[in-house]
Every structure is written in structure tokens, then in C-alpha cells.
Backbone as XML, in Angstrom:
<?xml version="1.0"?>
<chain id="A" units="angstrom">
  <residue number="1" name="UNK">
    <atom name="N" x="0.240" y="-39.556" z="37.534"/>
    <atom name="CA" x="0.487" y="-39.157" z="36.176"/>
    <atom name="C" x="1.960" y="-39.407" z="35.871"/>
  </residue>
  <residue number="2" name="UNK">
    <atom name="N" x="1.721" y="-39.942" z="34.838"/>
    <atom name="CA" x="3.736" y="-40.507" z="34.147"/>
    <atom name="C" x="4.254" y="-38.947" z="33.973"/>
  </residue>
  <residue number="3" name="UNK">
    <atom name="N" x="5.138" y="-39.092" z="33.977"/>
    <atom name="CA" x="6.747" y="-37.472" z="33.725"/>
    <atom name="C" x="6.533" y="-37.080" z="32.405"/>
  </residue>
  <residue number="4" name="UNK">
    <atom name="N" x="6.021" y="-38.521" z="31.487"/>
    <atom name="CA" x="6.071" y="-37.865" z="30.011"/>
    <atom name="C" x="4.300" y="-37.063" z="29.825"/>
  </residue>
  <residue number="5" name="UNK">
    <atom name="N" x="3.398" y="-37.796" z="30.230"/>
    <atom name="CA" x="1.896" y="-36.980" z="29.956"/>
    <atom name="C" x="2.404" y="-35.965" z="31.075"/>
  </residue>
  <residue number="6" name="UNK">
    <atom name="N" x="2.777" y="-35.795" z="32.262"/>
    <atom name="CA" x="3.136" y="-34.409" z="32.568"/>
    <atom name="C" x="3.616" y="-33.505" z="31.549"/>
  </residue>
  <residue number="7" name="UNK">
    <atom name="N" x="4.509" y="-33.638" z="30.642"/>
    <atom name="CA" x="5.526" y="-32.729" z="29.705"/>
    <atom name="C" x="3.768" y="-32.459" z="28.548"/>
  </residue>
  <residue number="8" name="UNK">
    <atom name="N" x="3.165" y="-33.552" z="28.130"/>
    <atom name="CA" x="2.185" y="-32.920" z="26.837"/>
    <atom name="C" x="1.407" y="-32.059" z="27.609"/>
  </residue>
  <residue number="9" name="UNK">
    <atom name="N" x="1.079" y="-32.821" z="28.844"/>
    <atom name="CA" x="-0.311" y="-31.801" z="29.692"/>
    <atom name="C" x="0.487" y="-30.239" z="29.669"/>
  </residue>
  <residue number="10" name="UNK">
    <atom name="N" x="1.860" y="-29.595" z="29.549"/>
    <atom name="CA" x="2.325" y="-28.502" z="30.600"/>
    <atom name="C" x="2.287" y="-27.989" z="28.522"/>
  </residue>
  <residue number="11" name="UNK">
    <atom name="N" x="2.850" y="-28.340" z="27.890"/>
    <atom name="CA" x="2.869" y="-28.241" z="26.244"/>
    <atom name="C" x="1.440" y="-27.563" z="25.520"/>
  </residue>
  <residue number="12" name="UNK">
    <atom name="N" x="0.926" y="-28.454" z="26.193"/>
    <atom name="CA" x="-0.975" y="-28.265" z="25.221"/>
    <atom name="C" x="-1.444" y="-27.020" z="26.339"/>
  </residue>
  <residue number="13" name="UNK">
    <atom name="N" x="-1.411" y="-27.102" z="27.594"/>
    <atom name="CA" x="-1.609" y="-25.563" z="28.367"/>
    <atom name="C" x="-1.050" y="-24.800" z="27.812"/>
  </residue>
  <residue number="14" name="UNK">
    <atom name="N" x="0.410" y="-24.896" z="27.314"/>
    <atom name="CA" x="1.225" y="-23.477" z="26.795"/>
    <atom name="C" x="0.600" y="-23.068" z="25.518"/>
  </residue>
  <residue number="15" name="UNK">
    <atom name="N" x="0.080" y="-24.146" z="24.835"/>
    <atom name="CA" x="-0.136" y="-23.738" z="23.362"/>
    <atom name="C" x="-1.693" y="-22.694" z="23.427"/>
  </residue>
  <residue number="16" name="UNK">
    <atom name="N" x="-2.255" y="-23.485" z="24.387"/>
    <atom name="CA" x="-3.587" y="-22.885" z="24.626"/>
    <atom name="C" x="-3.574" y="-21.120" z="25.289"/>
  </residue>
  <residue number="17" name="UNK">
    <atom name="N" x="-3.003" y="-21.512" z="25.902"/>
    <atom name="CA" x="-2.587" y="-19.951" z="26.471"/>
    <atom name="C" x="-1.668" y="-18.886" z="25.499"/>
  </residue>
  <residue number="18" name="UNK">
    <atom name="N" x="-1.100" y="-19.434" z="24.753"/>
    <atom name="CA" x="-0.277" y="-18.166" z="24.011"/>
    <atom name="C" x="-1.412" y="-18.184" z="22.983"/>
  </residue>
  <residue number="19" name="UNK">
    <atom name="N" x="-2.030" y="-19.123" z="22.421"/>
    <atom name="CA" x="-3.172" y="-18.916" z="21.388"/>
    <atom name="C" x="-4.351" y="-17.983" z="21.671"/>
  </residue>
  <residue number="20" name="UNK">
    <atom name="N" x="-4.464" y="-18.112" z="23.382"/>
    <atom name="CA" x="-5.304" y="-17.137" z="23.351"/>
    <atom name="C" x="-5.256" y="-15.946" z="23.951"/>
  </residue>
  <residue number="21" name="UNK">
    <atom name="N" x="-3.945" y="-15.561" z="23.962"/>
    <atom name="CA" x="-2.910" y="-14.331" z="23.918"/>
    <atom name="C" x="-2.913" y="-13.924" z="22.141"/>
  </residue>
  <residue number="22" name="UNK">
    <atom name="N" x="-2.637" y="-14.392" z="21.468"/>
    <atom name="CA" x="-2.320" y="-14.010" z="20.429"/>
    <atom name="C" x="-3.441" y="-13.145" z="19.763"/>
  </residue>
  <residue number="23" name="UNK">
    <atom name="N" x="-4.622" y="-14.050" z="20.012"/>
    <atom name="CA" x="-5.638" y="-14.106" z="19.273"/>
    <atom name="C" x="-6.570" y="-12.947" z="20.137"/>
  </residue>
  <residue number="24" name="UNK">
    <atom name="N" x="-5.931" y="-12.073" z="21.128"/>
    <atom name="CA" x="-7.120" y="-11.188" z="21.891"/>
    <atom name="C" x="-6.760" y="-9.767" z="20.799"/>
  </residue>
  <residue number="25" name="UNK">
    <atom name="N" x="-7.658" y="-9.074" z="20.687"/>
    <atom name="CA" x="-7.794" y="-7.676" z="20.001"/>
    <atom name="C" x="-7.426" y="-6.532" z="20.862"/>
  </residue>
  <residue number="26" name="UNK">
    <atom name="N" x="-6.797" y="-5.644" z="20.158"/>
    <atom name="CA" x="-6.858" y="-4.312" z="21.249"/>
    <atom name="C" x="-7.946" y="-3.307" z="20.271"/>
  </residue>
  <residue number="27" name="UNK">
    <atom name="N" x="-8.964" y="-3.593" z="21.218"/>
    <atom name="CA" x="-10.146" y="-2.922" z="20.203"/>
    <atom name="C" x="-9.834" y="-1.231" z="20.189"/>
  </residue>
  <residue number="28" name="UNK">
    <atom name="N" x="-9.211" y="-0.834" z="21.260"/>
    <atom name="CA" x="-9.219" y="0.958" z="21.255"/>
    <atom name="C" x="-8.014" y="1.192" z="20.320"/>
  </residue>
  <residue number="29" name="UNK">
    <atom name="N" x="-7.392" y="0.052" z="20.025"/>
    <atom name="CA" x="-6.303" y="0.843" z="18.728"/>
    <atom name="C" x="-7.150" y="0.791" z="17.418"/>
  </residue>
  <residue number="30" name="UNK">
    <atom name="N" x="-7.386" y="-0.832" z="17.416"/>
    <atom name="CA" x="-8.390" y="-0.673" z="15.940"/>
    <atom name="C" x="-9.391" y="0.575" z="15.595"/>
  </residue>
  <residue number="31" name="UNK">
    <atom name="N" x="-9.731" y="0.915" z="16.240"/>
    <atom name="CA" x="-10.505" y="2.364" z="16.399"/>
    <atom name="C" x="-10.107" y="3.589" z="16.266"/>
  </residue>
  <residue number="32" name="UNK">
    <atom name="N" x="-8.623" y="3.847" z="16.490"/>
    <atom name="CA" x="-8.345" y="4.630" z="16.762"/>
    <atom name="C" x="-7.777" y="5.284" z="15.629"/>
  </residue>
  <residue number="33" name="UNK">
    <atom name="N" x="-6.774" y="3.650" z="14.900"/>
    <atom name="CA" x="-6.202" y="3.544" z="13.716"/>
    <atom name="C" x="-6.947" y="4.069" z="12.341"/>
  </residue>
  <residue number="34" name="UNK">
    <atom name="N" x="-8.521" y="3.876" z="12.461"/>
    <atom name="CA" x="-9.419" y="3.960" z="11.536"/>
    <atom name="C" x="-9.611" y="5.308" z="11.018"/>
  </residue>
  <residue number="35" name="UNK">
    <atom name="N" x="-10.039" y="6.139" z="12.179"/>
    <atom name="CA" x="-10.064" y="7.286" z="12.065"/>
    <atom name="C" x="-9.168" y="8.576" z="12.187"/>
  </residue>
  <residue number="36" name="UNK">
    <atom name="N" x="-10.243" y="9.398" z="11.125"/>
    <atom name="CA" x="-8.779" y="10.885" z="10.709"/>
    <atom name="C" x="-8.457" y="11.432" z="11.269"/>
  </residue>
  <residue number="37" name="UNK">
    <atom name="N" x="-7.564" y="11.919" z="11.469"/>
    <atom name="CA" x="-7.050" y="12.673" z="12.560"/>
    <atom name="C" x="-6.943" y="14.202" z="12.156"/>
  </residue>
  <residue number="38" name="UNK">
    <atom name="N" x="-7.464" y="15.112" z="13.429"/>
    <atom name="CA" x="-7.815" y="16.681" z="12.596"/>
    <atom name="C" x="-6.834" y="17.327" z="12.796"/>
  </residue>
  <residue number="39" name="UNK">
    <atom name="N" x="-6.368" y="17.896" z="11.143"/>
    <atom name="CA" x="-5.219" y="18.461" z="11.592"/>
    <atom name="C" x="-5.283" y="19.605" z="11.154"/>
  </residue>
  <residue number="40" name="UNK">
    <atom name="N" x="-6.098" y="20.820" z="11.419"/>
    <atom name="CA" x="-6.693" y="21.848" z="10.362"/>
    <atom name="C" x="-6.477" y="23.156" z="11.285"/>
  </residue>
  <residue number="41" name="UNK">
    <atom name="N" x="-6.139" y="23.776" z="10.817"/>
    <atom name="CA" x="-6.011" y="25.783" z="11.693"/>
    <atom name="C" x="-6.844" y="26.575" z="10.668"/>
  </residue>
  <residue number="42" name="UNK">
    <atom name="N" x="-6.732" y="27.938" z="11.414"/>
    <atom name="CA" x="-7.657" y="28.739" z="10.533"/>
    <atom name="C" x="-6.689" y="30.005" z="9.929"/>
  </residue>
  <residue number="43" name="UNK">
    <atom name="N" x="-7.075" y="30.809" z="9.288"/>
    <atom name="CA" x="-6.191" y="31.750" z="8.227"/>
    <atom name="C" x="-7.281" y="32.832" z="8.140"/>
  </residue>
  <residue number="44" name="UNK">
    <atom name="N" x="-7.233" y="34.032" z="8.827"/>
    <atom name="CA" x="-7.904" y="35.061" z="8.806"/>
    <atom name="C" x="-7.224" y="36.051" z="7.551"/>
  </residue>
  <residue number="45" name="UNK">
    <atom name="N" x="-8.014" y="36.233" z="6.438"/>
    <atom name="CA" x="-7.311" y="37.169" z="5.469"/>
    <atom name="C" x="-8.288" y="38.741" z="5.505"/>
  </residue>
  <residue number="46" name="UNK">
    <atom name="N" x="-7.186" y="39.883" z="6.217"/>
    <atom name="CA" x="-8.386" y="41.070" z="6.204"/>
    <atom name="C" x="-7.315" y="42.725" z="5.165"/>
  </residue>
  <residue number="47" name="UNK">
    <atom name="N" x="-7.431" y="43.653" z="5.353"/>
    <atom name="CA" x="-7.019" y="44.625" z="4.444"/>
    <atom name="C" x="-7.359" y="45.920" z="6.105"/>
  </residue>
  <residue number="48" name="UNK">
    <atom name="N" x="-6.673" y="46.811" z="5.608"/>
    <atom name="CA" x="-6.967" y="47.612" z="6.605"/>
    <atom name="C" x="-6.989" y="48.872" z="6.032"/>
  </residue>
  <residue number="49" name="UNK">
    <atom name="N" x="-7.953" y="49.347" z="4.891"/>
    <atom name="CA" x="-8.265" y="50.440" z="4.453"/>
    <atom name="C" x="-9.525" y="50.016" z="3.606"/>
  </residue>
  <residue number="50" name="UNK">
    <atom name="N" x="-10.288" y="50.899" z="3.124"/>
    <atom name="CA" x="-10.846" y="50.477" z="2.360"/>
    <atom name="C" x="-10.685" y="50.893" z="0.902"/>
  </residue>
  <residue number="51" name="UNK">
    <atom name="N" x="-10.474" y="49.444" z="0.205"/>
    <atom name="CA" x="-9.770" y="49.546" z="-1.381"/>
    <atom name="C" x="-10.772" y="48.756" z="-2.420"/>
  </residue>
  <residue number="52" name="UNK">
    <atom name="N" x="-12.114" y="48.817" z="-1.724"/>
    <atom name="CA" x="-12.898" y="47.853" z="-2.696"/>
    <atom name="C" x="-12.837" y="46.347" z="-2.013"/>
  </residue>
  <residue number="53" name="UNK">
    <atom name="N" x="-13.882" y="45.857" z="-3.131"/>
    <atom name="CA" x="-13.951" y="43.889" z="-2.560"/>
    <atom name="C" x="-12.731" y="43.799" z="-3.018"/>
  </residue>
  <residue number="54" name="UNK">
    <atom name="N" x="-12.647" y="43.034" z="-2.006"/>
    <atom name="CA" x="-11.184" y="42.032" z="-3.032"/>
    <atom name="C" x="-11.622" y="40.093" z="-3.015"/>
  </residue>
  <residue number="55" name="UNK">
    <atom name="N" x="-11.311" y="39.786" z="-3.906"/>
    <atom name="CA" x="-11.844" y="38.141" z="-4.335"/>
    <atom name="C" x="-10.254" y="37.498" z="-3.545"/>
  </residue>
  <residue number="56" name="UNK">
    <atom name="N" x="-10.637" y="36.502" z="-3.084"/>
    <atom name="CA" x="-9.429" y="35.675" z="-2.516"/>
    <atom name="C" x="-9.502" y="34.294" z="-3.059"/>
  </residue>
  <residue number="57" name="UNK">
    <atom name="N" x="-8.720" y="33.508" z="-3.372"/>
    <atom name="CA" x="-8.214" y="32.086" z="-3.864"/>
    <atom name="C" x="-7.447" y="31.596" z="-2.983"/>
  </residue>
  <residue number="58" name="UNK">
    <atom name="N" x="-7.086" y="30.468" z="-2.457"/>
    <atom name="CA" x="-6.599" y="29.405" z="-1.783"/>
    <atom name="C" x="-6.065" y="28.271" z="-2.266"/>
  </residue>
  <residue number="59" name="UNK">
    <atom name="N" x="-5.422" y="28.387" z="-2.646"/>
    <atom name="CA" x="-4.851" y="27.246" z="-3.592"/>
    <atom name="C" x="-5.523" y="26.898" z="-4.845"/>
  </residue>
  <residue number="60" name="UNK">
    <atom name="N" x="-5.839" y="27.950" z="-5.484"/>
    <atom name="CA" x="-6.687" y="27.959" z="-6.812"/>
    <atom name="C" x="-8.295" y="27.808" z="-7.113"/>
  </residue>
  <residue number="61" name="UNK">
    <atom name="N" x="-8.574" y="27.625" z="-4.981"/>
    <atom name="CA" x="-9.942" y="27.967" z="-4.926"/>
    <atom name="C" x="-10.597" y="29.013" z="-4.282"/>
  </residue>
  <residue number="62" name="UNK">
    <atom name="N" x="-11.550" y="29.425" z="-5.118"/>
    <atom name="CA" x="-12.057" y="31.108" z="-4.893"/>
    <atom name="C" x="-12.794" y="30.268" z="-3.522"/>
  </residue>
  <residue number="63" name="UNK">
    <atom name="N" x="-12.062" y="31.303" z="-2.423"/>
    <atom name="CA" x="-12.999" y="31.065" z="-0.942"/>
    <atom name="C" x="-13.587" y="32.224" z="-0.942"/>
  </residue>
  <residue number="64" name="UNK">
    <atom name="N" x="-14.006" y="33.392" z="-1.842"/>
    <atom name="CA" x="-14.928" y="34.444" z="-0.899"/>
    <atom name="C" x="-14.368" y="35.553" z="-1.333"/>
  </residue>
  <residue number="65" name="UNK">
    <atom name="N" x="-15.382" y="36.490" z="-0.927"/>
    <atom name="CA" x="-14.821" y="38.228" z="-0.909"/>
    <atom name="C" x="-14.977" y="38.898" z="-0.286"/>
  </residue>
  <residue number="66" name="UNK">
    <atom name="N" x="-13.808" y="39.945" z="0.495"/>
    <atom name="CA" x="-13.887" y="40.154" z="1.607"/>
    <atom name="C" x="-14.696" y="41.648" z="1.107"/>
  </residue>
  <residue number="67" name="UNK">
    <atom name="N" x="-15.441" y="42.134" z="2.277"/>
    <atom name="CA" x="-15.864" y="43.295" z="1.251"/>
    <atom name="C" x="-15.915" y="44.727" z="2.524"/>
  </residue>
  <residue number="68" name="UNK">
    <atom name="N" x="-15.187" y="44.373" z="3.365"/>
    <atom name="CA" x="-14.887" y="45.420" z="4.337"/>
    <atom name="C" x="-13.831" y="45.770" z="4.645"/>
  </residue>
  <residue number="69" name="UNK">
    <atom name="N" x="-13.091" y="46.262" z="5.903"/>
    <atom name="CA" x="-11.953" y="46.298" z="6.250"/>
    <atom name="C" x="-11.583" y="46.857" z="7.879"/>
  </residue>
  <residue number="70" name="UNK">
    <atom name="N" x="-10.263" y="46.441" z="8.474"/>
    <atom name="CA" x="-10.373" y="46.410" z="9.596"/>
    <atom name="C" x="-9.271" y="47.031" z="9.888"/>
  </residue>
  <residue number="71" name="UNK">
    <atom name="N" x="-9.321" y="48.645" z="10.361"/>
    <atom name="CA" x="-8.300" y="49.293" z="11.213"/>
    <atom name="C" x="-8.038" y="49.238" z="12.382"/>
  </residue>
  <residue number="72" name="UNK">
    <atom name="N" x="-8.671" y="48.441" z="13.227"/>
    <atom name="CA" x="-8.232" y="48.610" z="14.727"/>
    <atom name="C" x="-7.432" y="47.259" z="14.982"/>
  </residue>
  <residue number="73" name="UNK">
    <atom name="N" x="-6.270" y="47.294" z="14.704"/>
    <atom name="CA" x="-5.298" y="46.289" z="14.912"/>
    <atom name="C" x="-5.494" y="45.018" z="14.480"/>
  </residue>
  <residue number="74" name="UNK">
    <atom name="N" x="-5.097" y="43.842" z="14.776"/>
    <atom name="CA" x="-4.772" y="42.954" z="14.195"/>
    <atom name="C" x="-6.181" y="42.028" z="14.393"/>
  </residue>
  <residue number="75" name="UNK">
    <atom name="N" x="-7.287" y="41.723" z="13.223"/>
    <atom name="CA" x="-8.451" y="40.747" z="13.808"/>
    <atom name="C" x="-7.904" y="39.370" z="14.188"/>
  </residue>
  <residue number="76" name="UNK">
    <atom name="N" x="-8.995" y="38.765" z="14.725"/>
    <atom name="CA" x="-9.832" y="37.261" z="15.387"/>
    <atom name="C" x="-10.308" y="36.988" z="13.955"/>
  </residue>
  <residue number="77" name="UNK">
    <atom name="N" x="-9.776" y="35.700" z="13.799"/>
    <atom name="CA" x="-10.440" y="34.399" z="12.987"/>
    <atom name="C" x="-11.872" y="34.794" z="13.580"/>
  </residue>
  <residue number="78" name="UNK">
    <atom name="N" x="-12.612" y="34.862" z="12.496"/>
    <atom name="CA" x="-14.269" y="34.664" z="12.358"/>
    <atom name="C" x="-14.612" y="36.360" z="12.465"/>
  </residue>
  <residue number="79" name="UNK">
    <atom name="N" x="-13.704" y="36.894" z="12.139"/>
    <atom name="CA" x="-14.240" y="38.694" z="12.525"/>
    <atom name="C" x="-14.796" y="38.733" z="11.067"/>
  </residue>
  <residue number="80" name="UNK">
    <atom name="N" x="-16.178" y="39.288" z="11.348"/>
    <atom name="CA" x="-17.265" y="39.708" z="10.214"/>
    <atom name="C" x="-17.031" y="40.309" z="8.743"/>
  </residue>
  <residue number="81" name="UNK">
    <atom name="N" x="-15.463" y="41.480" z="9.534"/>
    <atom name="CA" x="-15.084" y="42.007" z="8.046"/>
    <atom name="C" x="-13.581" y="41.888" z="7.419"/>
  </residue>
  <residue number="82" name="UNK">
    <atom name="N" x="-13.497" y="40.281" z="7.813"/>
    <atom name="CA" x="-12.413" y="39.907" z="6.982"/>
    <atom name="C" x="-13.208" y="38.434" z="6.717"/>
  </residue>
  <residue number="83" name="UNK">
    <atom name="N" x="-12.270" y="37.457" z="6.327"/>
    <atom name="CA" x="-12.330" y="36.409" z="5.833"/>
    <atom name="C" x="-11.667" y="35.258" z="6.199"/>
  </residue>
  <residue number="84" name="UNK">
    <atom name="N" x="-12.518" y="34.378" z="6.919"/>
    <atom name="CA" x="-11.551" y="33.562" z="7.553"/>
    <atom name="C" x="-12.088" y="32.041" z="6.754"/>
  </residue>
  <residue number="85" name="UNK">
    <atom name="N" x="-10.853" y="31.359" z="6.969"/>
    <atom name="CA" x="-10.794" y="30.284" z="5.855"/>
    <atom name="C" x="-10.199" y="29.002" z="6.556"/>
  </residue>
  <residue number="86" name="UNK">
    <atom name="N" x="-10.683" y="27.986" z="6.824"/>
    <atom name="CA" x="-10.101" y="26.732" z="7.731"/>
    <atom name="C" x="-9.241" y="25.509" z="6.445"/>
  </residue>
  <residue number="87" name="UNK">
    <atom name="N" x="-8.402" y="25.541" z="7.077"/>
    <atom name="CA" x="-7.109" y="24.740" z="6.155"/>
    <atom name="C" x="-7.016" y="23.361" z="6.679"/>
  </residue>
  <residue number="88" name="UNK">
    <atom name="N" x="-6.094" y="22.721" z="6.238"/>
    <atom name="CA" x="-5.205" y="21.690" z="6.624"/>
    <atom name="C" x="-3.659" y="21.852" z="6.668"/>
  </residue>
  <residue number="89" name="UNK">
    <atom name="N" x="-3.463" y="21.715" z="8.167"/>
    <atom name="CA" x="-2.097" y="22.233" z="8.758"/>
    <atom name="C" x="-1.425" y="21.986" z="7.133"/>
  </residue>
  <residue number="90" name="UNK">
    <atom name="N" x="0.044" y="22.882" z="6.949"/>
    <atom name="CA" x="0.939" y="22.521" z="6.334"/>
    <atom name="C" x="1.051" y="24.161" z="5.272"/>
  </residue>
  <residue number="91" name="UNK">
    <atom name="N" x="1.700" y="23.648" z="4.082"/>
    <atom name="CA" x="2.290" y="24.745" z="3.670"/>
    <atom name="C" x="0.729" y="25.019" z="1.672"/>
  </residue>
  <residue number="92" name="UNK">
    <atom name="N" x="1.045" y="26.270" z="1.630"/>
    <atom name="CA" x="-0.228" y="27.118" z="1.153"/>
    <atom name="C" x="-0.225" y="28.242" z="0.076"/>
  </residue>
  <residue number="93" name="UNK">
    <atom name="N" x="-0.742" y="28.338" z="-0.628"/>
    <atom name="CA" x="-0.854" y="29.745" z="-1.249"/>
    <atom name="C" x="-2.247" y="30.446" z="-1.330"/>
  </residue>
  <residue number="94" name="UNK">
    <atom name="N" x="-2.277" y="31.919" z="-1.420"/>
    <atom name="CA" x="-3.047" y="32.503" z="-2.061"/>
    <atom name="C" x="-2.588" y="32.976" z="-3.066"/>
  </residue>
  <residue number="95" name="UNK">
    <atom name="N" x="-4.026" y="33.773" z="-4.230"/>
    <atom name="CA" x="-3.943" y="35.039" z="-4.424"/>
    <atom name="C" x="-5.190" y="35.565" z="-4.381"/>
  </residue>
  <residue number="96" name="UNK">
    <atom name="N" x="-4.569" y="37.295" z="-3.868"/>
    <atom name="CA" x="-6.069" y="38.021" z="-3.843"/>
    <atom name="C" x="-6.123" y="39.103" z="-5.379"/>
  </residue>
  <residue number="97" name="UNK">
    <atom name="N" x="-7.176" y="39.505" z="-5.369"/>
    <atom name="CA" x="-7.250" y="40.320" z="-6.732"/>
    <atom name="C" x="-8.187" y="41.659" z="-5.898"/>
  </residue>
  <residue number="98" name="UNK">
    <atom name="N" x="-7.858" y="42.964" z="-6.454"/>
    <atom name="CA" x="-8.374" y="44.088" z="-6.578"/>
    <atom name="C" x="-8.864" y="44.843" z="-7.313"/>
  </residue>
  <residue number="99" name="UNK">
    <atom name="N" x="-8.902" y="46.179" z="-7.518"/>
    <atom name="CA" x="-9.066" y="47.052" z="-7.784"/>
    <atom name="C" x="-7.475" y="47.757" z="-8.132"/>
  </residue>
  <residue number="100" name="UNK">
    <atom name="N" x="-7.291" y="47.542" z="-6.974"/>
    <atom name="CA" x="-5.765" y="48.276" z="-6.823"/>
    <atom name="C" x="-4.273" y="46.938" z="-7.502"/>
  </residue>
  <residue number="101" name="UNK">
    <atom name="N" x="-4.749" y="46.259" z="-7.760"/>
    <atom name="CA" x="-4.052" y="45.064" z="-7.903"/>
    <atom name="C" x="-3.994" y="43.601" z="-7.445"/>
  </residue>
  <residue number="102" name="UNK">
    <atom name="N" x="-2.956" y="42.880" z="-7.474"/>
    <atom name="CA" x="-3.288" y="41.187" z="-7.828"/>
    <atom name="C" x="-1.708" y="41.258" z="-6.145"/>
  </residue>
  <residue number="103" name="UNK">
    <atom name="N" x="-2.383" y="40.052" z="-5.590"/>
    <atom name="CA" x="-1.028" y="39.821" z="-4.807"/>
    <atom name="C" x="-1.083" y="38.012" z="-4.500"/>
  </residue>
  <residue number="104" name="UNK">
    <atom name="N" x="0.038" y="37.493" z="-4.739"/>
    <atom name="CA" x="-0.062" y="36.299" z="-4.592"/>
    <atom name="C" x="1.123" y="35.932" z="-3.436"/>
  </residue>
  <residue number="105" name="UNK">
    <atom name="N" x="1.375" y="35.151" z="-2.575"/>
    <atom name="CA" x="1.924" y="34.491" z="-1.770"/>
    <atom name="C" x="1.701" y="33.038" z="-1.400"/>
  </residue>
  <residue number="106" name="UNK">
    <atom name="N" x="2.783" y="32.499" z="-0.750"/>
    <atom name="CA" x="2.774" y="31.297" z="0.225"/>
    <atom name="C" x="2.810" y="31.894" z="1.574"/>
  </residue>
  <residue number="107" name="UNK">
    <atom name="N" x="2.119" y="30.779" z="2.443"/>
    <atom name="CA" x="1.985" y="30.435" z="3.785"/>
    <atom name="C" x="2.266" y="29.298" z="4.117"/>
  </residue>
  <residue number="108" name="UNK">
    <atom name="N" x="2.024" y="29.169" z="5.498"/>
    <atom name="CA" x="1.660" y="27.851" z="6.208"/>
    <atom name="C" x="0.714" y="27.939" z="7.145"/>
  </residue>
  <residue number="109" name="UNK">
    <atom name="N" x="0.122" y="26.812" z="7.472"/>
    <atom name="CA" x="-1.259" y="26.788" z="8.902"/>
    <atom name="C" x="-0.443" y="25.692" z="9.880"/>
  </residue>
  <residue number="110" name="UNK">
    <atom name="N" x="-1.066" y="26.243" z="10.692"/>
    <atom name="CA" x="-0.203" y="25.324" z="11.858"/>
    <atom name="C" x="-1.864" y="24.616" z="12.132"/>
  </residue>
  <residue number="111" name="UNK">
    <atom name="N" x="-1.797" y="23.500" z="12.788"/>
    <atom name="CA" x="-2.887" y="22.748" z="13.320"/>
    <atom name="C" x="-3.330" y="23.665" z="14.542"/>
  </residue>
  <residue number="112" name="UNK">
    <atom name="N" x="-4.908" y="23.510" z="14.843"/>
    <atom name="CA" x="-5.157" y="24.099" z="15.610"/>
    <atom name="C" x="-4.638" y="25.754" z="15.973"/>
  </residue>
  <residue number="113" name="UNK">
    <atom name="N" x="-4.329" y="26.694" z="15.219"/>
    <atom name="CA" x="-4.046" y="27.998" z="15.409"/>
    <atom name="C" x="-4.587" y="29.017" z="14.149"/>
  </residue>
  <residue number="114" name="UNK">
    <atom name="N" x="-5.035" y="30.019" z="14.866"/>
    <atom name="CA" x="-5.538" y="31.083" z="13.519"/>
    <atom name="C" x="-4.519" y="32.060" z="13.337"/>
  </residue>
  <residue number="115" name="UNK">
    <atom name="N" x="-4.186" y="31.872" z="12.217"/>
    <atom name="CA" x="-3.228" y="32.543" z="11.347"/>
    <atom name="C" x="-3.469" y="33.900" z="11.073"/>
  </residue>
  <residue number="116" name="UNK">
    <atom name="N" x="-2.949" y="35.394" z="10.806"/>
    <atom name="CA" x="-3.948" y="36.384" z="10.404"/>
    <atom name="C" x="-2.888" y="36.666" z="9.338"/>
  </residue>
  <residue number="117" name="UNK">
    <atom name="N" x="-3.125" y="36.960" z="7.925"/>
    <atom name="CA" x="-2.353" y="37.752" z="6.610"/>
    <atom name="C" x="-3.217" y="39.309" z="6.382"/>
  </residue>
  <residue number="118" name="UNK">
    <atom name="N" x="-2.242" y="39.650" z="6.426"/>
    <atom name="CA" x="-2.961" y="41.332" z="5.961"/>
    <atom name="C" x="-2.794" y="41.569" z="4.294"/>
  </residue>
  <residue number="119" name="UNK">
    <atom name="N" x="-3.965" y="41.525" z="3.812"/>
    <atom name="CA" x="-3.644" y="41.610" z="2.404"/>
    <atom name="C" x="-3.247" y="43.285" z="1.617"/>
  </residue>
  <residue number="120" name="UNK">
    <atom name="N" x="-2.311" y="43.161" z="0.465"/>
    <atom name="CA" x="-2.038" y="44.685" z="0.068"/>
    <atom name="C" x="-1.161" y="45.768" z="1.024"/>
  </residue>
</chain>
């Protein structure tokens, strides 16, 4: 083989090989990229006397009414007689309404953690 078809033969291998470098997929990113990523905690809202239902809002949406109440210290997200409400991490408001009165605030949810607010 001549020095110069040595140089195209070593040229057309390189081209072939970075082409099919270029051209391979990383299929577990494409996949990965696609989908949402969960970024959601929970927000236990309870009262610890009993003052009547109280109606709760979440950013201007009525989630529910709590219609019990819980004196033995601080509840668990999903306890029967409060109200637990799953978010998207970041920053929040309520307001609740009573009998006894109206209370509005900000929060935040952290991803993955249950939050507890004691309302009133």
C-alpha cells in the first residue's frame, strides 16, 4: 500500500469512528430528561380545641374541613382529625375561616417532609 492511500485509509477510519461516536444515544438520560420530577411534601393543618368546622383554602383552593380536633400533642400527616394536604415543595398560603374567626398566613413545604400548622 502507497504512504498516501495509507493517510485516506487511517482518515475514512477516523471519520467512521467519530461518526459513530457521535451518533450513539444515551438512552437513560433521554428518559430521564422527559420525566417530572416529584417534588411535593405534605402540610398537616389541625386546631387543638374544639371551635367548630373550620373550612381551609390553599392558595385560594378550598381543600376541606377539618371538623375535629387534636389535643395530644403535635399530629402525623394523615391523622383522621386534622387535615392533611400534599403540595409542591416551595413557598404557600392559606386561609382558614371559623366560627371564631378568619386566619390567613404564608408557609413553605419542603419536598418530601410533612409540615404540621396549628390553626387559631
Amino acid at each position: 500500500m502507497k504512504p498516501g492511500n495509507k493517510l485516506i485509509y487511517i482518515i475514512i477510519l477516523s471519520i467512521i469512528f467519530i461518526f459513530c461516536i457521535i451518533s450513539c444515544k444515551k438512552e437513560n438520560n433521554e428518559a430521564t430528561e422527559n420525566q417530572p420530577v416529584s417534588s411535593t411534601g405534605q402540610v398537616v393543618f389541625w386546631v387543638s380545641e374544639d371551635i367548630g368546622y373550620v373550612n381551609l383554602y390553599v392558595d385560594g383552593v378550598n381543600e376541606g374541613t377539618i371538623k375535629g380536633y387534636y389535643n395530644s400533642g403535635i399530629p402525623e400527616c394523615g391523622d383522621s382529625r386534622c387535615l392533611t394536604v400534599t403540595l409542591q415543595g416551595g413557598s404557600h398560603s392559606y386561609t382558614a375561616t371559623s366560627n371564631i374567626g378568619n386566619s390567613t398566613e404564608k408557609f413553605s413545604v419542603i419536598d418530601g417532609a410533612c409540615k404540621q400548622i396549628k390553626l387559631f
